[in-house]
C-alpha positions as CSV (number, residue, x, y, z in Angstrom):
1,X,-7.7,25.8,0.1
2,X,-5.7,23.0,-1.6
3,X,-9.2,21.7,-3.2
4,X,-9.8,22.1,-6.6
5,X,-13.4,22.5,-7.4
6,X,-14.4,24.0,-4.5
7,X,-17.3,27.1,-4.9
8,X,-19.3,28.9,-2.7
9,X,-19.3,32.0,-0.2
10,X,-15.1,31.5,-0.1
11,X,-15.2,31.3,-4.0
12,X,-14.7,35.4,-4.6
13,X,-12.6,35.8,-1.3
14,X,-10.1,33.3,-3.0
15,X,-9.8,34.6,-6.4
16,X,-8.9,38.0,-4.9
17,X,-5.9,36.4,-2.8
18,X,-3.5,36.3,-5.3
19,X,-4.1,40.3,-5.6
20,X,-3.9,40.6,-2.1
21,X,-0.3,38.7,-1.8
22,X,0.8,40.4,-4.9
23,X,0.0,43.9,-3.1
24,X,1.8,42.8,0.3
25,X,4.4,41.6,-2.0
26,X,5.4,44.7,-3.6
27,X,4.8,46.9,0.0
28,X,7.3,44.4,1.1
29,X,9.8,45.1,-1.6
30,X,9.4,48.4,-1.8
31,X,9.9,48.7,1.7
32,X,6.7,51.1,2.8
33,X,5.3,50.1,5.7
34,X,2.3,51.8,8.0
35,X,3.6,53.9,10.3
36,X,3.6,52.7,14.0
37,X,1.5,53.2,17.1
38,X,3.1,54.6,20.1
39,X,4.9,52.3,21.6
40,X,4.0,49.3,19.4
41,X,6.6,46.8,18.4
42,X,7.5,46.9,14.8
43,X,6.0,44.3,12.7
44,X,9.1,43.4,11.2
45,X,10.7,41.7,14.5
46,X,9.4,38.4,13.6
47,X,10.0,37.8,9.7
48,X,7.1,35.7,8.6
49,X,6.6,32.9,6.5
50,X,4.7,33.8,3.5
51,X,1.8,31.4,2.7
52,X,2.7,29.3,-0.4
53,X,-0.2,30.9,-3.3
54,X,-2.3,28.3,-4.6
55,X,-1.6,28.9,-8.4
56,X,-2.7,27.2,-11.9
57,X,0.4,27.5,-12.8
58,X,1.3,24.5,-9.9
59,X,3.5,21.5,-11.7
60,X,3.3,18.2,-9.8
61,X,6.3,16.1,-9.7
62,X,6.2,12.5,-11.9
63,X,8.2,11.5,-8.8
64,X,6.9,10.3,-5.9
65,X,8.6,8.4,-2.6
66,X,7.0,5.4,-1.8
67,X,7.0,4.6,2.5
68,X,6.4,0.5,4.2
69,X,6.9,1.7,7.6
70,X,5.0,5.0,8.3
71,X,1.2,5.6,8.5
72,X,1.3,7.2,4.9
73,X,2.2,4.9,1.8
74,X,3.4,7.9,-0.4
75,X,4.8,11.5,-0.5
76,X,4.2,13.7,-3.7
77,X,5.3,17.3,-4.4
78,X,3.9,20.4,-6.1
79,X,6.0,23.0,-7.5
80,X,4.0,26.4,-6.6
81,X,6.9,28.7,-7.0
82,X,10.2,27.2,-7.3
83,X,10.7,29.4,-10.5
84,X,12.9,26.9,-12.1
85,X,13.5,26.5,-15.8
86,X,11.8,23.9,-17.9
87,X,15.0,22.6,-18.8
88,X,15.9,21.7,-15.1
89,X,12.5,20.8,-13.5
90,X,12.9,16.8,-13.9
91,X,16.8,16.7,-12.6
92,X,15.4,18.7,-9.5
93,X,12.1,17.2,-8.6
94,X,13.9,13.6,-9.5
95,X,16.8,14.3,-6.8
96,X,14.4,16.1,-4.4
97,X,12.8,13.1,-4.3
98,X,15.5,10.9,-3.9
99,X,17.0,13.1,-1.7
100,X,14.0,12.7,0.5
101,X,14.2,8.5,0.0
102,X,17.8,8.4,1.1
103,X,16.6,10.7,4.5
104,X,13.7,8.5,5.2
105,X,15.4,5.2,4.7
106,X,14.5,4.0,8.1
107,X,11.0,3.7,6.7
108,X,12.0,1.9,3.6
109,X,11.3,4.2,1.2
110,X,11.8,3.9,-3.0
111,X,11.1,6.6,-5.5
112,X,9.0,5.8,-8.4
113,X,8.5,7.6,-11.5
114,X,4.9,7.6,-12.5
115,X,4.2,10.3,-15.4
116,X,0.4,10.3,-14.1
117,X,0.6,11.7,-11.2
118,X,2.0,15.2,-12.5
119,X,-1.4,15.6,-14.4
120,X,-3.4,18.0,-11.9
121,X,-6.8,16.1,-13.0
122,X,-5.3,13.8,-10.6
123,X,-5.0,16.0,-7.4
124,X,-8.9,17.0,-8.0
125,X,-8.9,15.2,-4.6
126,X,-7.3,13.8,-1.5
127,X,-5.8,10.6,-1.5
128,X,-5.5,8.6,2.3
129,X,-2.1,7.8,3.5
130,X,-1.1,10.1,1.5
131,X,1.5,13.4,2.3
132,X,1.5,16.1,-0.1
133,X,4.4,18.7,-0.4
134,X,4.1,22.3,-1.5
135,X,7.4,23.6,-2.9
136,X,8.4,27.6,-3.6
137,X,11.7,29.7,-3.7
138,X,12.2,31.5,-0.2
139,X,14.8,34.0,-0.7
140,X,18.1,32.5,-1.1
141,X,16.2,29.3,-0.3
142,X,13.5,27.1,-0.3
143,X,9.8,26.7,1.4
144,X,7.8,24.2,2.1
145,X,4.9,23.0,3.3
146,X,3.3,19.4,4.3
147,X,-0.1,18.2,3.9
148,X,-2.2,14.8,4.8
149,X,-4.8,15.9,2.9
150,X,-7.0,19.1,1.0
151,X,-8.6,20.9,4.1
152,X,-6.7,23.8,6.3
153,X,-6.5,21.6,9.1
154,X,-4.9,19.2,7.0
155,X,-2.1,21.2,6.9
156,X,1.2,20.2,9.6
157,X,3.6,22.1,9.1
158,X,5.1,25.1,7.2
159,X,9.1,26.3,6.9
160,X,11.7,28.2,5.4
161,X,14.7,26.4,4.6
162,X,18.4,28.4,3.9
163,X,20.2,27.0,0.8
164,X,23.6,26.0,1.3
165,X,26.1,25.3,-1.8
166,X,25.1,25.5,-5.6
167,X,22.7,23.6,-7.6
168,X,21.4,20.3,-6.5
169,X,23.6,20.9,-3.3
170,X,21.3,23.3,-2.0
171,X,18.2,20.5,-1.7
172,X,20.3,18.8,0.5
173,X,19.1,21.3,3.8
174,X,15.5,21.2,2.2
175,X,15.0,17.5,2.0
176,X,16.9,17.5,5.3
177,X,14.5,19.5,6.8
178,X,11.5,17.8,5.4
179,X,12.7,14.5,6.6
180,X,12.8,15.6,10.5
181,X,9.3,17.2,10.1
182,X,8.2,13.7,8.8
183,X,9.9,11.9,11.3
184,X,8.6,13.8,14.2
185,X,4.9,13.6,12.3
186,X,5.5,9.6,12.7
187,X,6.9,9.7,16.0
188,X,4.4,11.6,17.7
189,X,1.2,10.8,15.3
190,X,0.7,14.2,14.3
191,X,-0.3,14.6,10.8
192,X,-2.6,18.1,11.2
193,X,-2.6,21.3,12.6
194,X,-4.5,20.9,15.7
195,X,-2.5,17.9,17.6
C-alpha cells in the first residue's frame, strides 16, 4: 500500500513484509533454494522483479517535472532504495528529473524545485493528475515503478533498468525507460493496472 495512514485487518500483514522480503532476500543471496518437484521447472527461469518495500526511510525528491500536454500536470519521485549518499542525493534526483523533462519534451515539460514536496506529510495522500515514481538500486541498475495514485490498482507499471556508463550517465537508460512507459500510458490512456 502506498497510503500512509492506513489500519485495519492488512495493518499486521504489512508490518511483517519487510521481514518477509528481508528473509527471501538473504535465501536469494545465499543461494538456498527448495528443492524441486519432479519434473517442475526451476523457479529461477524467469528472474523476477522484486517489489519496491514501502519504507520510512523513503526521501521524496524537491524536484518535480511539471507536464501541459498529458492528462497528468506533474511527476514526483520517491527514493525507496537507491542507497545513495547524502552528499549526492540532490545532483541525482535534480538530473533524474531533468533527465526525464528533456525525454518528455513533446509534452512541454519544466522541472521545478519546490522544497515542500520532499516533506512526507505531504504524500499522506493522492493528488489527481498526478504520476508518482518509486525509485531503488536493481543490481548493477535501477528500478522503478509508476503510480497515478495510492491504491494497488493504481499502480501501471513496474521495471528493471541496466545501468550503462558511470555516474549521472547511468540515469540516462532509466529516465529513458521511464519516458517510453509514460508515453505509451498517454498514448493508449492507460494509467492503472487493469486496462
Amino acid at each position: 500500500m502506498r497510503h500512509q495512514g492506513r489500519r485495519g485487518i492488512l495493518a499486521p500483514m504489512v508490518r511483517s513484509l519487510p521481514i518477509v522480503l528481508l528473509g527471501v532476500a538473504w535465501v536469494a543471496a545465499c543461494g538456498t533454494s527448495a528443492p524441486e518437484a519432479p519434473g517442475a521447472a526451476p523457479l529461477s527461469a524467469a528472474p523476477a522483479i522484486p517489489a519496491a518495500p514501502e519504507t520510512p526511510d523513503a526521501i521524496y525528491s524537491p524536484f518535480v517535472v511539471r507536464v501541459e500536454n498529458a492528462p497528468f500536470a506533474e511527476i514526483s519521485f520517491k527514493d525507496v532504495g537507491m542507497s545513495l549518499p547524502e552528499e549526492e542525493r540532490a545532483l541525482v534526483y535534480e538530473s533524474l528529473a531533468e533527465g526525464l523533462s528533456l525525454e518528455l519534451s513533446a509534452l512541454q515539460s519544466t522541472v521545478d524545485h519546490e522544497p515542500a514536496i520532499a516533506d512526507p506529510a505531504r504524500h499522506l495522500a493522492c493528488e489527481s493528475e498526478h504520476i508518482y515514481v518509486d525509485l531503488w538500486r536493481e543490481g548493477q541498475g535501477w528500478g522503478y515503478s509508476l503510480w497515478s495514485g495510492c491504491g494497488e490498482d493504481d499502480k501501471f507499471g513496474q521495471h528493471r533498468v541496466v545501468a550503462e556508463g558511470e555516474g549521472l550517465a547511468s540515469l540516462d537508460p532509466l529516465t529513458d525507460h521511464i519516458a517510453s512507459r509514460l508515453r505509451d500510458a498517454v498514448r493508449t490512456g492507460c494509467f492503472t493496472a487493469h486496462c
